[in-house]
C-alpha beads as a LAMMPS data file, in Angstrom:
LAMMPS data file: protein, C-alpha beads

153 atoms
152 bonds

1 atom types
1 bond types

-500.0 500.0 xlo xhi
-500.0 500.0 ylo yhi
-500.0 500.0 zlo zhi

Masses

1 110.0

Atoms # bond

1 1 1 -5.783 -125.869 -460.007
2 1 1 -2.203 -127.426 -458.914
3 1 1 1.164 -124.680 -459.633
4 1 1 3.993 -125.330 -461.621
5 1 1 7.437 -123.994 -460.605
6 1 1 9.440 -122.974 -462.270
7 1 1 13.082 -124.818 -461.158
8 1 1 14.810 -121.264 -459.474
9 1 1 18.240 -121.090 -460.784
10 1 1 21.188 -121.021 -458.253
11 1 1 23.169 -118.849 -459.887
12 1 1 22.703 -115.096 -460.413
13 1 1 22.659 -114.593 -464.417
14 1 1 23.647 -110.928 -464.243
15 1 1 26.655 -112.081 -462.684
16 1 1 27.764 -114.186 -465.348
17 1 1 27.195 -111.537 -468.568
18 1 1 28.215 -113.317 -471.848
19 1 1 26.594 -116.888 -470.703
20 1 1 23.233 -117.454 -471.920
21 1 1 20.401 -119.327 -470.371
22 1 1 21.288 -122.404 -471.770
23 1 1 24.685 -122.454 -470.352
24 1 1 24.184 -121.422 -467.015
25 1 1 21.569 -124.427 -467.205
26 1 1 24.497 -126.344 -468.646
27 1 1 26.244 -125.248 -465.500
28 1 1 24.202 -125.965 -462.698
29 1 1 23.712 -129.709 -463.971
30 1 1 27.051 -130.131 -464.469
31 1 1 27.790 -129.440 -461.182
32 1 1 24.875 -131.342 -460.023
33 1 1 26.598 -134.985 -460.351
34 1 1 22.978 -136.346 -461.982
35 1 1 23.617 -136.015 -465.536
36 1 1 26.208 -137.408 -468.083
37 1 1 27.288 -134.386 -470.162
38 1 1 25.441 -136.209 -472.965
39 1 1 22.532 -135.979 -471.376
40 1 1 23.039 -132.408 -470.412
41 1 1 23.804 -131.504 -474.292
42 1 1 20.043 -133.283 -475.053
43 1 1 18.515 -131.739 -472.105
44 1 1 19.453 -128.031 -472.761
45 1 1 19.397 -129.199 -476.947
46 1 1 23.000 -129.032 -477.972
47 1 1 25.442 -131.394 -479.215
48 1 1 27.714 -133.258 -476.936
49 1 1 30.882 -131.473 -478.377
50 1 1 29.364 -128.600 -477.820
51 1 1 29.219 -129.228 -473.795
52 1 1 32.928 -130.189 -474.175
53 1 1 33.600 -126.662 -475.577
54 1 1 31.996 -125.072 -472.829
55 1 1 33.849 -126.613 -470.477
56 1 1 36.818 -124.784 -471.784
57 1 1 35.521 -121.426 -471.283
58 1 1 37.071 -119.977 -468.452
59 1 1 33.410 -117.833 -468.013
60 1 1 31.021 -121.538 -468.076
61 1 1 33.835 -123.042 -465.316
62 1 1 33.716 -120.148 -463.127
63 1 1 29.514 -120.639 -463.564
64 1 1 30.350 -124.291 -462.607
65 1 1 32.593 -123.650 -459.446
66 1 1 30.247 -120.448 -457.977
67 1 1 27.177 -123.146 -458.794
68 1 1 29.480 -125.784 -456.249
69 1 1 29.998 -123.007 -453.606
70 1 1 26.407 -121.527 -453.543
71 1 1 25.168 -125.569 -452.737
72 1 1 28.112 -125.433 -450.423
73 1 1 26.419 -122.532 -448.756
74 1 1 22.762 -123.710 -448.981
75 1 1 23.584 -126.700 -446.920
76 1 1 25.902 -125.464 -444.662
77 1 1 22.556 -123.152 -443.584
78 1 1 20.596 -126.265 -443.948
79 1 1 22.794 -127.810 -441.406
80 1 1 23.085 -124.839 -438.977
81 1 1 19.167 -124.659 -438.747
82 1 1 19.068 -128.545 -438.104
83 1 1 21.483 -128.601 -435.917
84 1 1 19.641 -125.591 -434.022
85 1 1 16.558 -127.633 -434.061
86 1 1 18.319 -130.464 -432.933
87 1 1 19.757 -128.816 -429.799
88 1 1 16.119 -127.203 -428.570
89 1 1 15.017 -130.888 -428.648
90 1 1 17.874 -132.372 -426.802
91 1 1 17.388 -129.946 -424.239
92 1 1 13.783 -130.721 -423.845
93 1 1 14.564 -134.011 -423.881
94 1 1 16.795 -133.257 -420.624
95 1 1 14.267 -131.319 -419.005
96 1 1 11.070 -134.287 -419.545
97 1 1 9.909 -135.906 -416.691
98 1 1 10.349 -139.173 -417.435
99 1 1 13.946 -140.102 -415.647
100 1 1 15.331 -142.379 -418.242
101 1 1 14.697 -140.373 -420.717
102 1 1 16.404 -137.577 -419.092
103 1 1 19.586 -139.382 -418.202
104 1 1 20.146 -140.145 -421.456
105 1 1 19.772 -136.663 -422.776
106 1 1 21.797 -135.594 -419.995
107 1 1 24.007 -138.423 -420.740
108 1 1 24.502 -137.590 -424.165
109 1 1 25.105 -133.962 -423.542
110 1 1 28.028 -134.165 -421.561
111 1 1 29.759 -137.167 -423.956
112 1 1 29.390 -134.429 -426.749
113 1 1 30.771 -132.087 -424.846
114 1 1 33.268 -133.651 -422.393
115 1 1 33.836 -137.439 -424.077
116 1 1 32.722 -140.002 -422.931
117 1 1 33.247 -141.595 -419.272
118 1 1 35.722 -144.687 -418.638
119 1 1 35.517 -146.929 -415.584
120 1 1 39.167 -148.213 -416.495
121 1 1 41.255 -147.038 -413.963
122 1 1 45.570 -146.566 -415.042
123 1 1 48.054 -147.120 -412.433
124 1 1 51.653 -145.894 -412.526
125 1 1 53.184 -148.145 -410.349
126 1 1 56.579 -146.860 -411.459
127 1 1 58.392 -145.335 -408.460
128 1 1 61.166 -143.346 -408.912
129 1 1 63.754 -143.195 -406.287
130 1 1 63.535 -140.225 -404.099
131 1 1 66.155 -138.389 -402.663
132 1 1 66.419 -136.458 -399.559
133 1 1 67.441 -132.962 -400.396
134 1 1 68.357 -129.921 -398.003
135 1 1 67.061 -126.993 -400.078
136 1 1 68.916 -124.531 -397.787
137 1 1 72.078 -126.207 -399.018
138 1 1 71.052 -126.448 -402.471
139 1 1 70.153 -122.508 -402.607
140 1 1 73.588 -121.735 -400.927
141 1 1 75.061 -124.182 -403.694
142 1 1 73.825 -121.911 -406.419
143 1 1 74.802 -118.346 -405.034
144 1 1 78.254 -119.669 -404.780
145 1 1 77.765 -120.670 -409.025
146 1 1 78.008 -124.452 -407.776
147 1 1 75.808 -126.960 -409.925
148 1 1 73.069 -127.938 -407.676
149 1 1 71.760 -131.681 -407.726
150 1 1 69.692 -133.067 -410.419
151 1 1 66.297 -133.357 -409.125
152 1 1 63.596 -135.552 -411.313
153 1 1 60.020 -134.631 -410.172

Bonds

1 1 1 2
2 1 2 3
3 1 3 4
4 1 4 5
5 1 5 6
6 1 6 7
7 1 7 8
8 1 8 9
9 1 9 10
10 1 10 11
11 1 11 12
12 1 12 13
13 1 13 14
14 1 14 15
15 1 15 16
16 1 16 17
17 1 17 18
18 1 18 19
19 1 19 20
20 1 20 21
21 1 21 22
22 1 22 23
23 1 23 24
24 1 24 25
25 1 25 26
26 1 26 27
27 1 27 28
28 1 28 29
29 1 29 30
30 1 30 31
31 1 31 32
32 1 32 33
33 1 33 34
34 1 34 35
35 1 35 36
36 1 36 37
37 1 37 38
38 1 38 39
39 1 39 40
40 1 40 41
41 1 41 42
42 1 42 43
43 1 43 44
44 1 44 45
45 1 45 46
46 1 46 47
47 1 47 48
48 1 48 49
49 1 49 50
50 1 50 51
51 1 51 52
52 1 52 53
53 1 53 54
54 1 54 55
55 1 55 56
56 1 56 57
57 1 57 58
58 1 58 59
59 1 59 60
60 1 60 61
61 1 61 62
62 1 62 63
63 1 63 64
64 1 64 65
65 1 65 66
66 1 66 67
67 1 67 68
68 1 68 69
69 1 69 70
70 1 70 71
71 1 71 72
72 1 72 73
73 1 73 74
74 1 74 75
75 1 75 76
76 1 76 77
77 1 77 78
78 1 78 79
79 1 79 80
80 1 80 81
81 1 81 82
82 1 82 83
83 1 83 84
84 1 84 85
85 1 85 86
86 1 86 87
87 1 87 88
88 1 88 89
89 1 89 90
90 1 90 91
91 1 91 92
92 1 92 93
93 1 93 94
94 1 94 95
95 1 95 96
96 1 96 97
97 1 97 98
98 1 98 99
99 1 99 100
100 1 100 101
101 1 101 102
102 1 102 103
103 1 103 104
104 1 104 105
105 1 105 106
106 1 106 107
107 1 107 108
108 1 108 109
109 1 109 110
110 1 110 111
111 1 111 112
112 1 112 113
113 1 113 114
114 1 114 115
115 1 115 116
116 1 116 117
117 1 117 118
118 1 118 119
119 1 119 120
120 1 120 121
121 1 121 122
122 1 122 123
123 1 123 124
124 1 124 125
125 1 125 126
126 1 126 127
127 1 127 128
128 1 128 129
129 1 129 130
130 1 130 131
131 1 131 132
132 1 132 133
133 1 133 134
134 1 134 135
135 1 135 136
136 1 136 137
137 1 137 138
138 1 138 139
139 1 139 140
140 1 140 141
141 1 141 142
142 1 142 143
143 1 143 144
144 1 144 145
145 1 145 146
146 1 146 147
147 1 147 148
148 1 148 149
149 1 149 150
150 1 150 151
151 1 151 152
152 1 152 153
C-alpha cells in the first residue's frame, strides 16, 4: 500500500494569525515562480481578482517574503551539507593511491585555495638611477633641521 504526503507547508501558520489556509497556500506558490496568479486563484478556488487583493495585504506579503527567506534558508543548508560532502571526497580523492588521480585533487586544492599557478614570468627591467649616499652625513643633515636628499627606493 504506497503513502500519500501530504505537501508540508513552509511557513508556520500560527505565525501568520488572520491568514487562512488558502492564503498561506496562495503564498507559498506565489513565491514559488511556477504558477501564474491565475492559476494560483483556480488552484486554491478563488477568483483571479481575488489573488490581486491579497497581494495588497500587508499580512499575505509578509507570508510571501518569510515564504522567500525560509527557501533562502533551506538551500543555503542544502548547500553547506553538499559542500561538506564535497570536501570529504576531495580529500579522499587526495589521499587514493592512484598518482594521477591524486595530483589532481591535490592540484585542485591548492588553485581553490591559493589560485592558480602561472609559468609567465614579469620582468621590471626599469632601473632607476641610484645614488651614492653617506647616511652619516644625511643624519647630521637632519639634526641640524637641513632637508636631507630625496631618496626613491
Amino acid at each position: 500500500m504506497a503513502e500519500t504526503k501530504e505537501k508540508q507547508s513552509i511557513l508556520n501558520k500560527d505565525e501568520f494569525d488572520g491568514l487562512s489556509d488558502i492564503q498561506i497556500s496562495a503564498a507559498e506558490m506565489l513565491q514559488s515562480g511556477k504558477f501564474t496568479q491565475g492559476e494560483i486563484a483556480k488552484i486554491v478556488g478563488v477568483h483571479p481578482v481575488t489573488i490581486t487583493r491579497w497581494r495588497k495585504n500587508d499580512k499575505f506579503m509578509a507570508a510571501v517574503k518569510k515564504c522567500q527567506q525560509e527557501k533562502i534558508r533551506q538551500t543555503l543548508a542544502m548547500l553547506n551539507e553538499g559542500s561538506k560532502r564535497a570536501t570529504e571526497i576531495l580529500m579522499e580523492l587526495a589521499e587514493c593511491d592512484d598518482k594521477r588521480v591524486k595530483m589532481e585533487a591535490v592540484k585542485y586544492i591548492l588553485d581553490r585555495n591559493l589560485g592558480k599557478t602561472t609559468s609567465k614570468i614579469i620582468v621590471d627591467d626599469t632601473q632607476k638611477e641610484t645614488k651614492d649616499i653617506d647616511i652619516a652625513a644625511e643624519i647630521e643633515a637632519m639634526k641640524n633641521g637641513d632637508n636631507p636628499v630625496d631618496i626613491d627606493f
